[in-house]
C-alpha positions in Angstrom: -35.7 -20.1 -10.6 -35.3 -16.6 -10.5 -35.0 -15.1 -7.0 -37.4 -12.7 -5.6 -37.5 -9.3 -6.9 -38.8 -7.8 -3.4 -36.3 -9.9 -1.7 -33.2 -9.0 -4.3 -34.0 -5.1 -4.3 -34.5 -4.9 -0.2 -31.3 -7.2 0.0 -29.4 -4.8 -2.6 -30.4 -1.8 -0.1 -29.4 -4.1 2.9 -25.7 -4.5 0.9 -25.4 -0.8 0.3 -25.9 0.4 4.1 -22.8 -2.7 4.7 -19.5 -1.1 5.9 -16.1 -2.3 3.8 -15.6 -5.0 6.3 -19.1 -6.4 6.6 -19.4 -6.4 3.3 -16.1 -8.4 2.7 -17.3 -10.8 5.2 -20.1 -11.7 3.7 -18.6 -12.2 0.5 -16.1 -14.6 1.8 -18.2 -16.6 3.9 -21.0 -17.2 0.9 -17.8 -17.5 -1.6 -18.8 -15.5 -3.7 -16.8 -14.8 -7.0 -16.0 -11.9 -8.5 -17.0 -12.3 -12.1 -20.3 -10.6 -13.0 -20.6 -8.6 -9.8 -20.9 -5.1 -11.1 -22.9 -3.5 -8.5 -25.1 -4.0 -5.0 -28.2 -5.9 -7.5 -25.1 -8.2 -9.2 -24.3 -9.1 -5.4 -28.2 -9.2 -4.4 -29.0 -12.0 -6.9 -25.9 -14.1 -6.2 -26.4 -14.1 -3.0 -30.5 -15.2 -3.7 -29.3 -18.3 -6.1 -30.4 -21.1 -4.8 -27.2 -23.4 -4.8 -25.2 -20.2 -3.0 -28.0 -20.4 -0.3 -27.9 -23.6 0.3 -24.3 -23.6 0.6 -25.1 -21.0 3.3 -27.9 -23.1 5.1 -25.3 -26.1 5.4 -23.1 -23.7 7.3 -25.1 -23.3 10.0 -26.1 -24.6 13.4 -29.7 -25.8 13.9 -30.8 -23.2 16.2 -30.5 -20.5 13.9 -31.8 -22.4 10.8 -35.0 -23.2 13.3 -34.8 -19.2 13.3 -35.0 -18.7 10.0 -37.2 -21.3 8.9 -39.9 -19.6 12.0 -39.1 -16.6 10.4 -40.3 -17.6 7.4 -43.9 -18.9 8.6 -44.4 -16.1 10.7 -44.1 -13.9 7.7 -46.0 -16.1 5.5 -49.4 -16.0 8.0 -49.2 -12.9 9.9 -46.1 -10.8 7.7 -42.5 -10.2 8.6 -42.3 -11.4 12.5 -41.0 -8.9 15.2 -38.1 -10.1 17.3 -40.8 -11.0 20.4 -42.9 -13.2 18.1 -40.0 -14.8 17.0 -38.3 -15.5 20.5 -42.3 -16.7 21.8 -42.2 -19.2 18.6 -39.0 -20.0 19.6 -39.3 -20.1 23.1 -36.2 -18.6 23.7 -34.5 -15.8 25.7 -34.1 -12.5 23.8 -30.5 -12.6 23.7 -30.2 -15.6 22.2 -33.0 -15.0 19.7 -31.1 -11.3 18.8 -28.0 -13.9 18.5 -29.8 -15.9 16.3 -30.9 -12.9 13.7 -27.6 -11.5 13.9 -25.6 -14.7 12.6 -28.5 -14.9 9.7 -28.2 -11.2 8.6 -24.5 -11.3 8.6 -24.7 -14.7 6.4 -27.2 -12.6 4.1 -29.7 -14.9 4.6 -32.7 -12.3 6.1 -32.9 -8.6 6.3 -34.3 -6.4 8.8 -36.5 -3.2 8.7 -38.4 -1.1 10.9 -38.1 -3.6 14.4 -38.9 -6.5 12.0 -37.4 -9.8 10.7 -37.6 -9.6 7.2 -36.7 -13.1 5.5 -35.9 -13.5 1.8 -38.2 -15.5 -0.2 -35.4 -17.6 -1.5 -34.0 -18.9 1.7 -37.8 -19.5 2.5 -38.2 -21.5 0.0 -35.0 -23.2 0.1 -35.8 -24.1 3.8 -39.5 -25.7 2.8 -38.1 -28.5 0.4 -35.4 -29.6 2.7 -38.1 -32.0 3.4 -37.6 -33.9 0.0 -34.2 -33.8 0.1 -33.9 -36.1 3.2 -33.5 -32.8 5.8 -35.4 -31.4 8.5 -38.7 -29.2 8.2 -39.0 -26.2 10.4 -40.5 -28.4 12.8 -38.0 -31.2 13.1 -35.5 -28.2 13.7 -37.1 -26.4 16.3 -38.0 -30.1 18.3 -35.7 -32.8 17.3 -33.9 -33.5 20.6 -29.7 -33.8 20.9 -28.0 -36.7 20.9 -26.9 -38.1 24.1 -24.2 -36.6 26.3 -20.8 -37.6 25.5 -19.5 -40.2 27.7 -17.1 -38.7 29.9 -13.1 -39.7 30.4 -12.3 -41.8 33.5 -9.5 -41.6 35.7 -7.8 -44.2 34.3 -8.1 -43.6 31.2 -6.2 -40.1 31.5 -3.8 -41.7 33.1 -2.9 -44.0 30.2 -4.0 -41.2 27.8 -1.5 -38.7 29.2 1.9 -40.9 29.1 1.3 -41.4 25.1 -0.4 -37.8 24.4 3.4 -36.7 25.7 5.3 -38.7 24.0 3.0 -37.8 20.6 3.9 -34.0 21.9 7.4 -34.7 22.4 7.7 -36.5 19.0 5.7 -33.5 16.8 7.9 -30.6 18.1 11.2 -32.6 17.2 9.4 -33.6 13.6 8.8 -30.0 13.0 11.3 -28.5 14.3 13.3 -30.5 11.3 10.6 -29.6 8.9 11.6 -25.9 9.7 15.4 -26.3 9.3 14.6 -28.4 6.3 12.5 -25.1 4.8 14.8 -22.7 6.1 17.5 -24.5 4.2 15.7 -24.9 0.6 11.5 -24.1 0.1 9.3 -27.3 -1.0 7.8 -26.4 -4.4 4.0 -26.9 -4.8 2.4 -28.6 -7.6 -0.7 -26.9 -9.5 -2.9 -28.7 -6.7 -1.6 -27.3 -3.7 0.4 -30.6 -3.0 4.1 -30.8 -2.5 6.2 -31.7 -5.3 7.2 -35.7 -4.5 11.1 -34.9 -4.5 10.9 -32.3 -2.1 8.4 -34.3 0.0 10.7 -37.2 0.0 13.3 -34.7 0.9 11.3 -33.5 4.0 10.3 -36.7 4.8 13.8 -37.9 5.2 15.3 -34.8 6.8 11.9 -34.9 9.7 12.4 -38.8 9.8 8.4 -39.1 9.4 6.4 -40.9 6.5 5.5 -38.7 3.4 1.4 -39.0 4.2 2.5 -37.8 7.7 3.7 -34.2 6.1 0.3 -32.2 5.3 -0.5 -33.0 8.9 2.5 -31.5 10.4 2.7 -28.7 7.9 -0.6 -27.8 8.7 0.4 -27.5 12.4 3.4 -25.1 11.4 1.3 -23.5 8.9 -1.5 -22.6 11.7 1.5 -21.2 14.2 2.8 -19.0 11.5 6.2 -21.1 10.9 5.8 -21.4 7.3 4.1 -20.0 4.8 2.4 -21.5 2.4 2.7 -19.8 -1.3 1.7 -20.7 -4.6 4.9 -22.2 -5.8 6.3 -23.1 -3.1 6.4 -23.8 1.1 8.8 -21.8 2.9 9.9 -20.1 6.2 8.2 -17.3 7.8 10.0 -15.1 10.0 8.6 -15.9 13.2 10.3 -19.0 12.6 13.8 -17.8 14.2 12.6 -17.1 17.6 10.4 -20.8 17.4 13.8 -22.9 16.8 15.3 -21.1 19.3 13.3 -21.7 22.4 13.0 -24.8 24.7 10.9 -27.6 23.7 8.0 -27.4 25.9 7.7 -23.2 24.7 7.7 -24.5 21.1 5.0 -27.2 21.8 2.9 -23.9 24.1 2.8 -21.7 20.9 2.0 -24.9 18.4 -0.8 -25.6 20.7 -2.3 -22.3 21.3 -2.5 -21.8 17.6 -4.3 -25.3 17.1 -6.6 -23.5 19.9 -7.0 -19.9 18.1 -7.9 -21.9 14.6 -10.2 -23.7 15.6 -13.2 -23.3 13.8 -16.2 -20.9 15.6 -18.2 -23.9 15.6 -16.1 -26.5 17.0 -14.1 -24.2 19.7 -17.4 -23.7 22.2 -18.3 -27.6 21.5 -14.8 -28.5 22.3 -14.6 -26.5 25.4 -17.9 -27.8 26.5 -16.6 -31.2 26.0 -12.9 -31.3 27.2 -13.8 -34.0 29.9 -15.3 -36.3 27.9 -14.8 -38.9 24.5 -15.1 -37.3 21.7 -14.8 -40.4 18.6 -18.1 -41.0 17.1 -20.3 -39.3 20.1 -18.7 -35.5 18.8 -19.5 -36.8 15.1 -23.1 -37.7 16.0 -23.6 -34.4 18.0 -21.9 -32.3 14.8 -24.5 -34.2 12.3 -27.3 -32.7 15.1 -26.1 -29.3 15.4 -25.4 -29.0 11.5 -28.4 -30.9 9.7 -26.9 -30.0 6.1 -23.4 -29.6 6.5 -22.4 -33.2 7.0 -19.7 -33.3 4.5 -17.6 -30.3 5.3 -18.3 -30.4 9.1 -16.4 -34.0 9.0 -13.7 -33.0 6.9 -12.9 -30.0 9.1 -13.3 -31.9 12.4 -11.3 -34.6 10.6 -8.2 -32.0 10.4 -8.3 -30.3 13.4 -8.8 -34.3 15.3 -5.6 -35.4 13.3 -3.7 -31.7 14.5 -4.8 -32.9 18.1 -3.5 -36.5 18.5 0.0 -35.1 17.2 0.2 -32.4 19.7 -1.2 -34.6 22.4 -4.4 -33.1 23.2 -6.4 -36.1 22.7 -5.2 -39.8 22.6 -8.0 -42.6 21.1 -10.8 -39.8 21.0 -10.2 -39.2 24.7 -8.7 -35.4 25.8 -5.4 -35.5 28.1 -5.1 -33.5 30.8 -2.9 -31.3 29.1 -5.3 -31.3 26.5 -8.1 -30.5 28.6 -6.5 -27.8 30.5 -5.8 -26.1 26.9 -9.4 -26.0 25.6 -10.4 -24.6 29.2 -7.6 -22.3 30.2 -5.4 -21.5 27.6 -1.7 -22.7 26.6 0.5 -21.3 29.4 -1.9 -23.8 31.6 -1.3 -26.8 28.8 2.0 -26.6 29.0 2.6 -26.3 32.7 0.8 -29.6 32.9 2.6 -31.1 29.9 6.4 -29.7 31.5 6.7 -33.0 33.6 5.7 -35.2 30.9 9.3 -33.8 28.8 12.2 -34.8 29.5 14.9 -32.5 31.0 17.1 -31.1 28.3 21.0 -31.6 28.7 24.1 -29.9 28.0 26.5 -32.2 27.8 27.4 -34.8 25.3 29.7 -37.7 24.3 31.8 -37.6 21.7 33.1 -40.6 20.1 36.1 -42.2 18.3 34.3 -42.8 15.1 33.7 -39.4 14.9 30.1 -39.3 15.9 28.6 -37.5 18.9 25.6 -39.2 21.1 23.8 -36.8 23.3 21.8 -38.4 26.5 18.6 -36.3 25.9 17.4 -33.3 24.1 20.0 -30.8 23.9 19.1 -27.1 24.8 18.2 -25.2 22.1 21.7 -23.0 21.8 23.9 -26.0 22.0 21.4 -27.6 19.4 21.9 -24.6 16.9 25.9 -25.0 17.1 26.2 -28.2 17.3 23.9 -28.3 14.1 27.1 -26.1 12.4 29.9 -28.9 13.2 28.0 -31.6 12.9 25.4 -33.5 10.2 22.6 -35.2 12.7 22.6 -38.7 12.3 19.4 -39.9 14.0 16.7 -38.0 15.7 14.8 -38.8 19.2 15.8 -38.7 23.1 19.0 -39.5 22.4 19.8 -38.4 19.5 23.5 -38.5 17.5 25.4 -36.5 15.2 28.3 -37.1 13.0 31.3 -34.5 12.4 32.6 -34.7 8.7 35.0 -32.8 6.6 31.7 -30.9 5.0 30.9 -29.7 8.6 33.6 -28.6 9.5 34.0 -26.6 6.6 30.6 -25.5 7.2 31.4 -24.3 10.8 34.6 -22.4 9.9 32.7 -20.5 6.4 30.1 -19.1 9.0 33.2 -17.9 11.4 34.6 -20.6 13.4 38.4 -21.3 13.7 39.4 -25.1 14.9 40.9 -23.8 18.4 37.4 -22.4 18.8 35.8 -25.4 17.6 37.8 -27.7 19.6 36.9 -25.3 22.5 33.4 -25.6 22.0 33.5 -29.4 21.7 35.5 -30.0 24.8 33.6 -27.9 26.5 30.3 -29.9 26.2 32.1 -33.3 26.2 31.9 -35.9 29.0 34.1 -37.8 27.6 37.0 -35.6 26.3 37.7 -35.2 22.4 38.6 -38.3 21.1 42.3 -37.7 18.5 40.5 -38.4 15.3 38.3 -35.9 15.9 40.8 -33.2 16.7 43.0 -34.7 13.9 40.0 -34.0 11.7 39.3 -30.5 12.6 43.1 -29.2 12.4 43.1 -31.2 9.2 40.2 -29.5 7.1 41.0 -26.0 8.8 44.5 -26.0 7.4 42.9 -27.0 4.2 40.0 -24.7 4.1 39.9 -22.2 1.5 42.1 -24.2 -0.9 39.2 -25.1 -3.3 37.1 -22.2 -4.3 34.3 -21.6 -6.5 33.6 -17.9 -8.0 32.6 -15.6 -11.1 34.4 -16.4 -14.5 36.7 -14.1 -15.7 36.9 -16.0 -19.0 34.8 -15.8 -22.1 31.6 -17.9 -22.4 32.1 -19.3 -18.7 29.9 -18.3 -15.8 32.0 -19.7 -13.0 35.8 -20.8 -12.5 36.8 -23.1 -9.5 40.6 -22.8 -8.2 42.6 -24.9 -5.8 46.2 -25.1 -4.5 46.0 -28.7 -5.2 46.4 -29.9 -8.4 45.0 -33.6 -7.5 42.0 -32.4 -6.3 40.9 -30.6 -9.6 42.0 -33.4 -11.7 39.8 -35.5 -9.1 37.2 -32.8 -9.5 37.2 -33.3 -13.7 36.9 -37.4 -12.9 34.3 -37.6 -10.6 31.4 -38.8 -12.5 29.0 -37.0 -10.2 29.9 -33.6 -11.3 30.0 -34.7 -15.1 27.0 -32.4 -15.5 28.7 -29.4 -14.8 31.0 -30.2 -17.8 33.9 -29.0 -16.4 37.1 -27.8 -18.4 40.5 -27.2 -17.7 42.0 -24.1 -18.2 45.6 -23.2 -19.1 46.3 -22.3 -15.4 44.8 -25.1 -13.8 41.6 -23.5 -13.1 38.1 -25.4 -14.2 35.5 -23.5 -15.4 32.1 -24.0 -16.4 29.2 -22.7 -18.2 26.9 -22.9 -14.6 26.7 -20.0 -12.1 28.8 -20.3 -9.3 25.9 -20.9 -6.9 25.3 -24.3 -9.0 28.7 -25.2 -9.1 29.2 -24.4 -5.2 26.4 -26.3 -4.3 27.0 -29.2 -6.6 30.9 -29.9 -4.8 29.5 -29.5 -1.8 27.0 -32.1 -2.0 29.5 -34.4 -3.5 31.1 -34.1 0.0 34.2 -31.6 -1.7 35.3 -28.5 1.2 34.3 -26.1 -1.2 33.8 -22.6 -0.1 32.6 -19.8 -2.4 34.3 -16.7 -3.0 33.2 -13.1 -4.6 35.2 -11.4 -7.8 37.8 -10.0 -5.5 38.7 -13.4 -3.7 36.7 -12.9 -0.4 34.9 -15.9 1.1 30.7 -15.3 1.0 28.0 -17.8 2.5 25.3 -18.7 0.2 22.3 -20.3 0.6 20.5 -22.4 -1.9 18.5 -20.7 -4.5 14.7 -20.1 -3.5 11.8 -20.5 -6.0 11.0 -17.1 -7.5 8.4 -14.9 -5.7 7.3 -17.9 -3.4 8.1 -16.2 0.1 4.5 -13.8 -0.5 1.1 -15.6 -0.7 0.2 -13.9 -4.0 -2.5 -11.0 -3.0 -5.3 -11.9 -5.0 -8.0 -10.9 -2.0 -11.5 -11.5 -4.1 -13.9 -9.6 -1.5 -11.7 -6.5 -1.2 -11.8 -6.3 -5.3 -15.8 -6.8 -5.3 -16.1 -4.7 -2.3 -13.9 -1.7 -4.0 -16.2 -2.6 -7.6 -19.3 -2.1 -5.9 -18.4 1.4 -4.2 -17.0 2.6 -7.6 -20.7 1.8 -8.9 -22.5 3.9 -6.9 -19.8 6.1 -4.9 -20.3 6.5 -0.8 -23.9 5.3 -0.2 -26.1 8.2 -1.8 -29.4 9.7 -0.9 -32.8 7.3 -1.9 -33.4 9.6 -5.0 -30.1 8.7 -6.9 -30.8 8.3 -10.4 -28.7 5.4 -11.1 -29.7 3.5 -7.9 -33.3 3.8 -9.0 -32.8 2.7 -12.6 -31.3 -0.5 -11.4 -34.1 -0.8 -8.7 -36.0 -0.7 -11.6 -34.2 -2.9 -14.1 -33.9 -6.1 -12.0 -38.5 -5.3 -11.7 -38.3 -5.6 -14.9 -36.1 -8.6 -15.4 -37.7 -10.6 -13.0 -41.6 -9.2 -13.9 -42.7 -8.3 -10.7 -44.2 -5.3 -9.7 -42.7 -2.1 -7.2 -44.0 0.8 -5.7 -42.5 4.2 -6.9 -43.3 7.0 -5.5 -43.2 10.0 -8.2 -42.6 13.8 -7.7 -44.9 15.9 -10.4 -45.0 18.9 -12.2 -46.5 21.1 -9.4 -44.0 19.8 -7.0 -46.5 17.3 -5.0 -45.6 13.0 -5.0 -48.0 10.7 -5.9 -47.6 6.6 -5.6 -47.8 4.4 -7.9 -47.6 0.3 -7.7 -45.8 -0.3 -11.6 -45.1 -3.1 -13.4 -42.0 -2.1 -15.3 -41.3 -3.6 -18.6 -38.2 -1.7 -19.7 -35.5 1.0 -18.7 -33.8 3.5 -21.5 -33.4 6.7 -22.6 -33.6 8.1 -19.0 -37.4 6.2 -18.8 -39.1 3.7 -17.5 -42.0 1.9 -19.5 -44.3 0.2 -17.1 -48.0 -0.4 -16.2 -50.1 0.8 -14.2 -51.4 -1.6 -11.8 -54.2 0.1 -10.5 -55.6 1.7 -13.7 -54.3 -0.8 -16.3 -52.3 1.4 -18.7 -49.1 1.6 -19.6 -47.2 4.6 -18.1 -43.7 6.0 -19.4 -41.9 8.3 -16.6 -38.9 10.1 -16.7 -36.1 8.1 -14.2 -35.3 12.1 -12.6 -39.0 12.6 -11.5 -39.0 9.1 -9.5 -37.7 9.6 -6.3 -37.9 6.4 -3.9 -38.8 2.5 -5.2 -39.4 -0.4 -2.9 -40.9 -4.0 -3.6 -45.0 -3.4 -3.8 -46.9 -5.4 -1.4 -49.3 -8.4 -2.2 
């Protein structure tokens, strides 16, 4: 069914008076696309289909549909309701009424003119067969009664509640604090979904020590604090993510939980507030189904999400807020977290380092012994006490980003309780008098890409029998160099995860870091921003918003009459300078001319589109 001429011409004026960012509003909250949206009547009927607006009607609360559909009978009976009658209907305060129109106009779903309500025919219509599709009439919306209060959370319970919302707390910042370093060290490509690629999600799986179906979850929790950035190909580390693994624990849970707050949705945020003393479980779902008659499906999805964010943060545990979790949705974060700080445990600086080579720590480590201890050491297992292991990779890994073994052994018996053990000193003096004797760097010989050197002859000839490098097809050159065919960066990285000291060197011999290769142009969300392009179309239609005569305003007025065979009333300046009214019928638009019939006298008229200077919808 076509939409409403009156309704599509009066909403296409409505659009045009729209600033930029009004305008781009609406267009992403109604989703709109931006193929055949040419101008302000394009966006008028769009907006008017039916599927769009009920799309729109399932998006909001029951109040204001009870608005809309009172709107709509006022306007029927007694014509397009004042903001009085409405709030009498209603029997509501004004403000709240005014709150009401407002969140309907800025959906596109009425219009207003003159101190008046003006709903479009469409969304009337719409509203009247909700009825056969199983939802509420106007009625049922302005008088079906809430569902009970929600039960609210007993001492007890928060009691219990709080000791495992903490340790849920504690657990998330640890598992994404690994999903970061994981990230930081090599982006997760995306598949054409959206989904992570299943190597790279086993990958972060492993290195976060979390199940693979746990990841969207946590990503979503980084993504929402601004730690990582999802992009088309591929997830990977935003810059705010420095300062994030740097701070103390309970400051990195503070800013994972205040963005959880900021994002929630509008409509869940007040409810949530309103309800941070009591169970939410099936209570919240049954109030949501209440509040939004039609929106069922995405309303549970989204509450769905932002529940499953929750319980890993800790701010709810079985349906039921913590404390900490209440104090967030009522006061903010910095109150969250003071509650939450003597649920952590202290963090330590001191560790013990073992014989085997490995190193236990007591509890979590502060974050700047973390970071270097990270350098020396692979971890080994994560959690209160967690453990790292000190091999001949890490070491090399310390000492190519700077480190010397007196200032490594410095470091480590400096935050030792037990001393350093002699295989771990024997190890460090050992892979520092060694470092730098296997390098990898830029060919200087024909048809290679990369040449790897070494001061010891058995370890190339060890390098040209390990079957794991086989792929890099190694040869042997006449003075004892290997080369390959492979850039140095895939050569470096192929020793060095074969567990080889490799360090990589430039064309004149000097040592460089590198860091694995990122996915091409995945560290920018592509900019592909669909309102600002239909936004910036419609203003190139009809330039800055122009006076009520333009020309090519009216013959598009007119042109969508005539599509949709309804009549308008022009108003037409004549010969002798005076304007006379007419209510037309137009049946075509060409030649600078509209061909159209007279209502009133029943002939057919044909007038030039320069002498017509205002057209609005004709009245019944």
């Amino acid at each position: 069914m076509a939409p409403s001429s009156g309704s599509a011409l009066a909403l296409a004026a409505t659009l045009r008076a729209l600033d930029d960012d009004a305008l781009e509003r609406l267009i992403r909250e109604r989703q709109i696309g931006r193929q055949g949206i040419r101008d302000y009547f394009d966006l008028a009927e769009a907006l008017l289909d039916r599927t769009s607006i009920q799309s729109a009607l399932s998006r909001l609360d029951r109040p204001t549909l009870a608005l809309l559909a009172a709107a709509g009978e006022l306007a029927g009976s007694t014509g397009a309701p004042t903001l009085e009658q409405l709030r009498l209907t209603l029997d509501t305060p004004a403000p709240e009424t005014e709150q009401r129109v407002a969140r309907a106009f800025a959906a596109g779903l009425l219009g207003r003119e003159s101190g008046r309500v003006v709903p479009w025919d469409a969304v009337v219509e719409q509203l009247r067969a909700w009825p056969s599709f199983g939802l509420p009439s106007g009625t049922e919306l302005r008088s079906a009664p809430a569902p009970a209060a929600l039960e609210p959370v007993s001492d007890a319970d928060a009691r219990f509640i709080d000791r495992g919302a903490a340790e849920r707390a504690y657990g998330t910042v640890g598992i994404i604090f690994e999903l970061v370093q994981a990230l930081r060290d090599e982006p997760a490509r995306r598949v054409s979904r959206g989904g992570l690629a299943l190597p790279d999600a086993r990958r972060l799986a492993a290195a976060a020590a979390v199940e693979v179906d746990e990841l969207d979850v946590m990503l979503d929790l980084a993504k929402r604090a601004g730690l990582v950035i999802a992009a088309p190909r591929a997830w990977t580390v935003a810059d705010e993510a420095a300062a994030w693994l740097e701070s103390p624990r309970l400051d990195r849970w503070r800013i994972l939980a205040a963005a959880w707050r900021a994002r929630l949705p509008e409509e869940l945020r007040e409810l949530l507030h309103q309800r941070a003393h009591a169970i939410w479980g099936d209570g919240l779902l049954d109030y949501l189904d209440w509040r939004y008659p039609a929106g069922r499906d995405w309303v549970r999805e989204r509450v769905a999400i932002v529940l499953a964010g929750a319980e890993k943060l800790g701010i709810i545990g079985s349906q039921r807020p913590s404390t900490a979790g209440s104090a967030l949705l009522g006061d903010g974060a910095e109150a969250a977290a003071a509650v939450l700080a003597s649920h952590f445990p202290a963090e330590v600086d001191k560790v013990y380092l073992q014989h085997d080579l490995s190193i236990v720590a007591p509890g979590p480590l502060v974050p700047e012994l973390d970071r270097r201890l990270r350098l020396v050491a692979d971890i080994d297992a994560r959690g209160l006490a967690s453990s790292y292991r000190v091999t001949t990779a890490s070491v090399t890994r310390a000492l190519i980003a700077g480190e010397t073994d007196d200032t490594l052994l410095e470091f480590l018996a400096g935050i030792s309780l037990t001393g350093v053990p002699q295989p771990l000193e024997y190890l460090v003096r050992d892979t520092a008098s060694h470092f730098g004797t296997l390098r990898v760097g830029p060919a200087d010989v024909a048809e290679m890409r990369s040449v790897i050197r070494s001061t010891d002859r058995a370890r190339t000839h060890q390098l040209l029998v390990d079957p794991n490098l086989s792929p890099l097809a190694l040869r042997e050159l006449d003075d004892g160099r290997l080369a390959s065919r492979f850039t140095p960066d895939i050569v470096y990285w192929s020793l060095h995860d074969a567990r080889y000291p490799v360090v990589a060197e430039d064309a004149a011999g000097r040592i460089v870091t590198l860091r694995r290769a990122r996915v091409v142009g995945e560290s920018e969300p592509v900019s592909d921003d669909t309102a600002a392009i239909v936004v910036a179309r419609l203003r190139d239609s009809t330039g800055s918003v122009a006076e009520s005569g333009d020309e090519g305003w009216i013959s598009r007025q007119l042109e969508l009459a005539a599509k949709n065979k309804v009549a308008v009333a022009v108003r037409v300046q004549m010969p002798d300078g005076t304007e006379q009214d007419f209510v037309l019928e137009p049946a075509a638009v060409a030649g600078g001319r509209v061909r159209a019939r007279d209502r009133k006298s029943d002939l057919e008229r044909t007038l030039p589109l320069a002498s017509i200077t205002a057209v609005e919808p004709a009245g019944d």
